[in-house]
C-alpha positions, -999 to 999 in steps of 0.1 A, spaced: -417 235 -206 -396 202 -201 -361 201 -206 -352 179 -237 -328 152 -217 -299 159 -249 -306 193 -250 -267 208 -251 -234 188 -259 -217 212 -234 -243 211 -204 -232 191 -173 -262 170 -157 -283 175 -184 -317 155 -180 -322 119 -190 -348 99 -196 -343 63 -193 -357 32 -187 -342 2 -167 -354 -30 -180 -362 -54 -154 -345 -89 -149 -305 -90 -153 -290 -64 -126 -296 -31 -128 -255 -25 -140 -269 -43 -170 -302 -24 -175 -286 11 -174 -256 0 -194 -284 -15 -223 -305 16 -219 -274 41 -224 -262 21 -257 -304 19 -269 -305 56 -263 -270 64 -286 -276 39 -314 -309 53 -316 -295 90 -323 -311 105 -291 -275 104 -273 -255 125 -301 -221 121 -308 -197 150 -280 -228 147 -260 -217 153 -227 -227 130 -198 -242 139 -170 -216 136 -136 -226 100 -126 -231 113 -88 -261 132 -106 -273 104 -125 -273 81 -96 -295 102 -75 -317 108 -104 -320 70 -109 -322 54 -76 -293 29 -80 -258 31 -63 -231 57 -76 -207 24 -79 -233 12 -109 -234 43 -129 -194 45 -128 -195 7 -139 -217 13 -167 -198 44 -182 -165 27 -176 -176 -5 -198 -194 20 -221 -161 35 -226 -143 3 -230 -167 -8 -256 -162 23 -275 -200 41 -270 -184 66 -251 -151 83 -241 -136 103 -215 -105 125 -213 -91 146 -182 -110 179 -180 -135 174 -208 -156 149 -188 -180 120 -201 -190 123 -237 -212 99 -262 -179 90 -285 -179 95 -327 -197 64 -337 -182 73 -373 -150 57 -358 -153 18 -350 -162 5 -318 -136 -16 -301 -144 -53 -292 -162 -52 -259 -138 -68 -233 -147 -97 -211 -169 -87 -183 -156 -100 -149 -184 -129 -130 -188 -131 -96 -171 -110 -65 -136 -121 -66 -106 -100 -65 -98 -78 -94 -61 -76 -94 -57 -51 -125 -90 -30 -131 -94 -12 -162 -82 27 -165 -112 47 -187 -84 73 -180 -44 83 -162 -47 84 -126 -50 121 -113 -47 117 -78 -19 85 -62 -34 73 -35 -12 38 -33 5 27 -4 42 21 -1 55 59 -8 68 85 13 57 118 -2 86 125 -18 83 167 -22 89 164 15 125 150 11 151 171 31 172 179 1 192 211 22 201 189 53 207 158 32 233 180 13 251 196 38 253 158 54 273 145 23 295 177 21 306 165 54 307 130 45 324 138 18 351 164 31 357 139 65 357 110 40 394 88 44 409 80 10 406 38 21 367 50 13 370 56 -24 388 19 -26 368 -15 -27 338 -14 0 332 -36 30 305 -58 27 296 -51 57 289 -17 52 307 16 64 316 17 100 305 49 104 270 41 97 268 6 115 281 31 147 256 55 142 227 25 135 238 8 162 227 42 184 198 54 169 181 21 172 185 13 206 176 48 215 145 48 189 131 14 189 149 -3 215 171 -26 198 202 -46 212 230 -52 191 265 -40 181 281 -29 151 298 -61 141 260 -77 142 247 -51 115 252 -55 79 240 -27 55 226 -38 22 201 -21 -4 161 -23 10 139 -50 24 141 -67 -6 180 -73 -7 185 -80 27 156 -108 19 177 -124 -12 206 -121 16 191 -145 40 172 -169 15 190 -164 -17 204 -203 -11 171 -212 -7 160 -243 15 158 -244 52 120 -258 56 88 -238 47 86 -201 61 56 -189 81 43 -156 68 9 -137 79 -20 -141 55 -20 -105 44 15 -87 31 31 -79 -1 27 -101 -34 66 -92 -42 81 -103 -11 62 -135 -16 73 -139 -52 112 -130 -43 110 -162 -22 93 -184 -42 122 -176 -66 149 -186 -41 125 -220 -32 112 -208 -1 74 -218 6 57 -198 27 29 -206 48 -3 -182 57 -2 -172 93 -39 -156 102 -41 -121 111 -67 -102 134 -66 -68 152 -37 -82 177 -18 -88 142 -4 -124 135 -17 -154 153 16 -167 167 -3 -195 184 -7 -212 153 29 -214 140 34 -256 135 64 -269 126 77 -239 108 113 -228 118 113 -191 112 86 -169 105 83 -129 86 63 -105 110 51 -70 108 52 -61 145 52 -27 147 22 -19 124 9 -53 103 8 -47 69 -14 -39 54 -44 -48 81 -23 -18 103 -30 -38 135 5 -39 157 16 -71 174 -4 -75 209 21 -81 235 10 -114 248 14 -127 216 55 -105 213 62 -130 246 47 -162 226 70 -158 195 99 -157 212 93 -186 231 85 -205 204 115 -194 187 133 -204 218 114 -236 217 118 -246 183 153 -236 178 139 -209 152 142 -174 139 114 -145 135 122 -120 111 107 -89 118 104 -63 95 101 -28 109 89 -8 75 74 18 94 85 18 133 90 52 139 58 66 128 30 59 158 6 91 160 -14 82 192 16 71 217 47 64 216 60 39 192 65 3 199 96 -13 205 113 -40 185 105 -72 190 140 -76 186 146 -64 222 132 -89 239 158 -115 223 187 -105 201 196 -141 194 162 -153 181 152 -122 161 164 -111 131 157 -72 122 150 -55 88 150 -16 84 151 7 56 149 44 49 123 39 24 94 52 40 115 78 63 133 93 42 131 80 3 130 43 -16 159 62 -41 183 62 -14 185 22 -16 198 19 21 190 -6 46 202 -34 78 204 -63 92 203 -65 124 217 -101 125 217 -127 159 263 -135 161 256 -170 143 241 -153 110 267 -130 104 296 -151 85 264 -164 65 249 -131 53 287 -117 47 295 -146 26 260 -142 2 271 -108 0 304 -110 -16 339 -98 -8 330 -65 -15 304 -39 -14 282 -40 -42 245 -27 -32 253 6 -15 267 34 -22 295 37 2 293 80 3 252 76 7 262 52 34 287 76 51 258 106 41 233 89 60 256 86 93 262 123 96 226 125 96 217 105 118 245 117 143 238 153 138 202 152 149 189 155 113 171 123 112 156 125 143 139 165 132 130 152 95 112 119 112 94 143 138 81 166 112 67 135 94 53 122 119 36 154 126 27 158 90 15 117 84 -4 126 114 -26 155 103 -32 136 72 -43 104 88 -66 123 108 -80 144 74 -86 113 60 -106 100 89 -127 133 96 -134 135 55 -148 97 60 -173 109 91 -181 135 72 -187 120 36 -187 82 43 -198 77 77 -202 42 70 -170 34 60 -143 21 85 -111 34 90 -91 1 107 -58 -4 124 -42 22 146 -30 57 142 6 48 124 25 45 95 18 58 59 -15 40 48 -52 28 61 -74 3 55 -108 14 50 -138 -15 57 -162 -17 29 -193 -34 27 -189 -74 15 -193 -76 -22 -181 -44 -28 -143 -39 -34 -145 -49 -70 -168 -19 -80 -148 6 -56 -119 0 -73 -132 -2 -109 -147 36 -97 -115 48 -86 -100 37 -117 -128 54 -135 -124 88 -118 -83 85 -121 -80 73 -85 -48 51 -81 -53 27 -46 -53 -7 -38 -79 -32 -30 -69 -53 3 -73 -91 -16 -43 -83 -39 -23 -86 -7 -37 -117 8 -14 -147 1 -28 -174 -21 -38 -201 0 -54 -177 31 -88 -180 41 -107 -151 25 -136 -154 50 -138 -168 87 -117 -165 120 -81 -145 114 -92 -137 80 -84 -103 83 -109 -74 66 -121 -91 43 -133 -63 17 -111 -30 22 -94 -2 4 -59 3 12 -52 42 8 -20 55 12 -22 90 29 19 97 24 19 98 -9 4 135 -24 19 164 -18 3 186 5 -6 205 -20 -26 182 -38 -37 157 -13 -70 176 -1 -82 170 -34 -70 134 -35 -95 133 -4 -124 146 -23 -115 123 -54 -119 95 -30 -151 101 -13 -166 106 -50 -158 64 -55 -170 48 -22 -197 26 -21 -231 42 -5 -245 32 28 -270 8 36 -259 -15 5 -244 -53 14 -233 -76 -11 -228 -79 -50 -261 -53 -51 -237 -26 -43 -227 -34 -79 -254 -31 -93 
């Protein structure tokens, strides 16, 4: 005897029997058919629907387009869903909400809709913070603390502590071979600060930046009336050869973000001598230097010319973001300049984190906590790529074996939809256009990946991130599909 297709409000995968109208997309057809089948009663209210994996396979269309269809179902009101109860055909008693706009064409989608809170954060930009050192960062500022001269709880220099500028001043030359001294360093609060540092007077001619990198850094110097130009990127990172008349220009060396290619070598040698050429400055930001899983890490590019390059760290992805600590590593005629944006006195950084962060880093402490996160980064990089062969052989992991996130390649046309899943399922990542500046190519030579997931490994606690894994095979686009029919 035949199942009936409604036949229990509490069975998962219960059978259904629907037709797909032709013409119109087959999104369209099965969202039609779902709202046909409730207003006609045969989809009761609390029905429970059936896992849209299962109703994919049953269908014959891609996972993407079921996970479409419930998620503007929902947002129209025909259905709902809720953490742990699943899927269900909503009270119709109650009114439906306005459908919403639906989105046209295959363009970005900078703010998908969430059917529901994200379960699993797999955004980039996080250390995992349950792995914060908390024991060896306290017994650092007792000793801080108890070593600390009185002149220490008076006004701040704006330089920063001493103590820490020493201690910088060693750990980066031994760590990524930086040359300086610790009258060239100035602490300030993050990437972000030391940015508003250097530009907060604004002018100086346009700035080159590559085509792919964060929306906020790009907005900070807009604000201060700095343009910034695309440079293109490719899997030797930025395409120095193609800097103009630009007279300083924002790099990722180490590990581009987000495309995760590092900065070829040829092309290290090229920026400097066009810095050298032009009388210009290349700011390099090394987020994420230390961590490099399949050799030794690359040095600065600041080695290779202390005068031409000007340095950013932080111990936001090493340590934590909450600390608020971070350099300059400056070239002698930028000093007076930063010092003087800064004020007379420190008033960005705590001066005790400041004097917390040099005992550990002279007592070994950073050195042990950044080798067991490299080991740890490490193992979960290379999770994330066996789960991929295993689940998603298809899929691309991009970039080299470093830092905290990946890119994974998807099939063109299909970003839009594997984001609207992941939103759908309670899967918080990013979709690689929200990071390409404005006026890059999307499409053609140095355009970068042009439809890609950026998934940020770091960010679970081990505890939960094999499950984040799982959540994120569940949204990926199938093999075999190219272009908007991925979609549906």
């Amino acid at each position: 005897m035949a199942k009936s297709w409604v036949n229990s409000a509490e069975r998962i995968g219960a059978d259904l029997h629907l037709e797909l109208a032709g013409g119109g997309g087959r999104r369209a057809a099965l969202i039609d058919a779902l709202r046909e089948a409730v207003r006609g009663g045969r989809l009761a209210p609390g029905t429970r629907m059936p896992p849209y994996r299962s109703l994919a396979a049953d269908l014959g269309v891609a996972r993407n387009t079921v996970a479409d269809a419930y998620a503007e179902l929902v947002a129209e009101g025909w259905l709902t869903a809720r953490q742990g109860s699943g899927t269900r055909v909503a009270d119709r008693t109650r009114p439906l909400r306005a459908q919403p706009p639906r989105h046209a064409g295959n363009g970005p989608v900078t703010a998908p809709p969430r059917a529901r809170a994200p379960r699993h954060d797999l955004r980039q930009g996080t250390p995992d913070t349950s792995a914060f050192p908390r024991a060896e960062w306290l017994a650092s500022y007792r000793r801080a603390l108890r070593r600390a001269p009185d002149e220490v709880f008076g006004p701040g220099d704006p330089a920063g502590r001493v103590e820490l500028r020493e201690a910088l001043t060693e750990y980066l030359a031994r760590a990524r071979g930086v040359r300086t001294a610790p009258d060239r360093i100035v602490i300030c609060s993050g990437f972000a600060h030391g940015l508003r540092l250097l530009f907060g007077q604004g002018g100086g001619g346009p700035l080159a930046v590559e085509a792919y990198g964060l929306g906020f850094h790009r907005e900070l110097l807009r604000a201060a009336g700095v343009r910034t130009v695309p440079l293109p990127v490719d899997e030797h990172g930025a395409r120095v050869g193609e800097l103009a008349r630009e007279r300083a220009v924002l790099l990722t060396p180490a590990h581009q973000f987000p495309t995760g290619g590092p900065l070829h070598a040829e092309r290290r040698a090229a920026v400097i001598d066009w810095a050298r050429a032009r009388g210009g400055v290349v700011l390099e930001d090394d987020y994420d230097g230390e961590f490099r899983y399949d050799r030794k890490p690359v040095g600065a590019v600041q080695g290779l010319d202390p005068e031409r390059v000007i340095l950013l760290g932080s111990v936001s992805k090493s340590l934590s973001p909450a600390l608020r600590l971070g350099w300059l590593v400056l070239p002698e005629r930028y000093v007076e300049g930063v010092l003087a944006a800064k004020g007379e006195r420190e008033a960005w950084a705590s001066v005790l984190d400041q004097l917390s962060l040099a005992d550990f880093i002279t007592s070994g402490s950073y050195d042990r906590h950044v080798r067991r996160m490299r080991q740890r980064y490490r193992s979960r990089r290379d999770r994330l790529v066996a789960a991929l062969a295993a689940r998603a052989p298809h899929i691309e992991v991009t970039g080299v074996s470093a830092g905290l996130h990946a890119v994974l390649r998807l099939p063109p046309g299909t970003e839009r939809s594997a984001l609207k899943a992941a939103a759908w399922q309670g899967v918080a990542l990013d979709g690689l256009a929200a990071f390409r500046h404005p006026e890059a190519a999307a499409t053609g030579p140095g355009a970068g990946v042009q439809d890609g997931l950026v998934v940020g490994y770091a960010t679970p606690s081990e505890a939960k991130f094999g499950a984040a894994l799982e959540a994120l095979c569940e949204v990926l686009p199938p093999g075999g599909l190219r272009g908007s029919s991925a979609a549906g």
